[in-house]
C-alpha positions in Angstrom: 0.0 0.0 0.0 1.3 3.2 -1.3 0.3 6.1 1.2 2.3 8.7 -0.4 0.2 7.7 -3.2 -3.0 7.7 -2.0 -2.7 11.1 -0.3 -1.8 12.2 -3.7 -4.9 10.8 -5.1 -7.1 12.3 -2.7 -5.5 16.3 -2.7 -5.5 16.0 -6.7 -9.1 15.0 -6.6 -10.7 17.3 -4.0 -8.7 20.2 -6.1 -10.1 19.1 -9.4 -13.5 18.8 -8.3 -13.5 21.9 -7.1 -11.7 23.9 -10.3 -8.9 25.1 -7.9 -5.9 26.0 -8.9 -2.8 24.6 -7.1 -1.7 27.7 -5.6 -5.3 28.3 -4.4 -5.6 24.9 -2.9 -2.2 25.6 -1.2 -4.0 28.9 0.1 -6.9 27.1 1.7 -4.8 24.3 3.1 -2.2 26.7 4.5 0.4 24.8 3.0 3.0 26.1 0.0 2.4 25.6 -3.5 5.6 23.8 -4.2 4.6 21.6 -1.1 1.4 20.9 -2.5 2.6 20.2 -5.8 4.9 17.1 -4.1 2.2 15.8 -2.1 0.4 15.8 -5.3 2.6 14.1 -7.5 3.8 11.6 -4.6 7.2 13.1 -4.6 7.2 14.1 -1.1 6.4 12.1 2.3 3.8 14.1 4.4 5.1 15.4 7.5 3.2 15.0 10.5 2.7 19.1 10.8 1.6 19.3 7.8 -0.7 16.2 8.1 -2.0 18.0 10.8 -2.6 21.3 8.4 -4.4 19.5 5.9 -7.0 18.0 8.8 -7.5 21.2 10.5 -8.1 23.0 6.6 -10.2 20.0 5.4 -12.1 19.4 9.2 -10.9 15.4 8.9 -9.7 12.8 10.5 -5.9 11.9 9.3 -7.3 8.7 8.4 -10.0 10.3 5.9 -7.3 11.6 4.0 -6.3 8.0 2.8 -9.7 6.6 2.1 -11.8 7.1 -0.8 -14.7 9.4 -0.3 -13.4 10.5 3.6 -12.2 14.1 2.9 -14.4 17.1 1.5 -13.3 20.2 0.7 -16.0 23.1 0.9 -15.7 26.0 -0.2 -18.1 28.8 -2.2 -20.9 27.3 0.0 -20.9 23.5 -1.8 -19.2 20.5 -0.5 -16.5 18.9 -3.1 -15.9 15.0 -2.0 -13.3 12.8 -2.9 -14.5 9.5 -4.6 -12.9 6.9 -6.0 
């Protein structure tokens, strides 16, 4: 099981359904672009800070974040969800 992986799955998809640019999905999770660009592309290990920065930004559980259809992103008053 790929973790690195998965997490990129799930940031990629919660950022496309919701038409965001990286830079504006790094904005809203309080993380860097380039950062968010390496968890995207599986390049980078998530640190537990940041792990932490992406549950308190997305209201999760750090668990949600590697399971398809546990994170939502809402923004512009609609929910964006995650799905496999």
């Amino acid at each position: 099981m790929d973790l690195a992986r998965l997490l990129a799955e799930m940031l990629q998809r919660l950022r496309q359904d919701e038409g965001l640019t990286q830079t504006e999905m790094a904005r809203v999770l309080g993380i860097s672009q380039p950062t968010l660009n390496r968890l995207e592309s599986a390049s980078q290990n998530v640190t537990l800070r940041t792990l932490s920065q992406l549950c308190r930004a997305l209201r999760c559980e750090p668990g949600d974040l590697f399971r398809p259809g546990g994170a939502r992103l809402r923004l512009r008053g609609r929910s964006a969800q995650a799905r496999r």
